[in-house]
C-alpha positions in Angstrom: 2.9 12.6 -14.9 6.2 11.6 -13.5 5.1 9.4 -11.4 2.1 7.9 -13.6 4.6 5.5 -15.8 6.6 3.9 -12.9 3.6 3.3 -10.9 1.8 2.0 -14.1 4.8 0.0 -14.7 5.0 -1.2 -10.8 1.2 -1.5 -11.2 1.5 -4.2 -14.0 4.4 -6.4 -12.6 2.4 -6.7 -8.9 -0.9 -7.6 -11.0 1.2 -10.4 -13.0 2.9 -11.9 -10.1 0.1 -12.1 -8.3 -2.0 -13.8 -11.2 0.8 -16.1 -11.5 0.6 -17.1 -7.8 -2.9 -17.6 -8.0 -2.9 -19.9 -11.3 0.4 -21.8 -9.2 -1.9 -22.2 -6.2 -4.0 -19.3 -4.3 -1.8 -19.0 -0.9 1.1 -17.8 -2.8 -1.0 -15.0 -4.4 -2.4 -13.8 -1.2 0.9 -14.0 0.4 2.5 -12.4 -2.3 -0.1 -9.4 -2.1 0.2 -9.0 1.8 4.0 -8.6 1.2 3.8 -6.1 -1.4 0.9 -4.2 0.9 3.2 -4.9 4.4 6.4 -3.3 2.9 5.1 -1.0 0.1 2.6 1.0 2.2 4.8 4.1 2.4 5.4 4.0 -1.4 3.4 6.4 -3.0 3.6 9.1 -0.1 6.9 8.8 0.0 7.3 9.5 -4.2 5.2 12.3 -3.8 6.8 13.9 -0.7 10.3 13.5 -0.5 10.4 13.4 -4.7 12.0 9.7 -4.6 12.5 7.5 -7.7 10.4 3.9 -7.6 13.0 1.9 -6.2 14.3 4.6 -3.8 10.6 4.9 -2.5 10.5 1.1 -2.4 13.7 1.0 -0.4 12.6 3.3 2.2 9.1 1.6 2.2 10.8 -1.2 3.5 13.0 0.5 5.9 10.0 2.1 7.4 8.0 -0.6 7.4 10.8 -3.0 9.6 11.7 -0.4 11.9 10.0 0.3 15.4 6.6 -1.5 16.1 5.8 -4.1 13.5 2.5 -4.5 15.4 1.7 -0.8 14.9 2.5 -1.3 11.5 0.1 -4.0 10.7 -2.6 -2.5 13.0 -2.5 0.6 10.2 -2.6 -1.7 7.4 -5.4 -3.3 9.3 -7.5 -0.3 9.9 -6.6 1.3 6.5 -7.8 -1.6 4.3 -10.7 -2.1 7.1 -11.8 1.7 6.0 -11.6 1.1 2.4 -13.6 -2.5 2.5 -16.2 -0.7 4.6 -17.0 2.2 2.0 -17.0 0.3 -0.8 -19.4 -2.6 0.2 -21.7 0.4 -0.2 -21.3 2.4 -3.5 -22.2 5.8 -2.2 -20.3 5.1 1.1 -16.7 5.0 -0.9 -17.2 8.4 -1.3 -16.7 9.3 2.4 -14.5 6.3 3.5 -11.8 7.0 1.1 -11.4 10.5 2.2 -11.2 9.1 6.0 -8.4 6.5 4.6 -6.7 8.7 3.3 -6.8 11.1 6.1 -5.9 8.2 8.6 -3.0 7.0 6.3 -1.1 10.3 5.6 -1.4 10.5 9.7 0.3 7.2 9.9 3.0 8.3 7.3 3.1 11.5 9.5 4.0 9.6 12.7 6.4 7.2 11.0 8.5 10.0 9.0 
């Protein structure tokens, strides 16, 4: 529960900026939502695993995210979101892709930490 209310919180201020940049004009929306998946991938790992506040975890999201290979970065966002589309084109399929997103991510998060 301690992190449910500042994830809710962060939850509801991503969904409202991006409706807003999708009333304004759709490229802003879908930019906005590749920026907040490019340098907020790390987030929730890192809340959960190092015990960091929301804006600490943001932070050091962003950190990780600009360091080292940018290209390697965007490749795992790539193949993460890749995985998830995959599974749940199919309903029954979500229930194995998610599990191998999930496995591929904390990997990723391995490697970068």
């Amino acid at each position: 529960m301690r992190l449910f209310f500042p994830l809710f919180g962060f939850g509801i201020v991503v969904f409202l900026l991006t409706l807003i940049g999708f009333v304004l004009f759709v490229l802003p929306g879908v930019l906005f939502i590749f920026a907040v998946l490019f340098f907020c991938f790390y987030m929730i790992p890192l809340m959960t695993d190092q015990k960091l506040g929301l804006i600490e975890a943001i932070k050091k999201s962003y950190a990780m995210s600009m360091e080292g290979n940018k290209l390697d970065h965007l490749v795992a966002i790539i193949l993460f979101v890749g995985i998830t589309a995959i599974g749940s084109s199919i309903f029954i399929g979500l229930l194995f892709t998610q599990s191998l997103a999930m496995i591929f991510f904390v990997s990723v998060y391995e490697e970068k930490i």
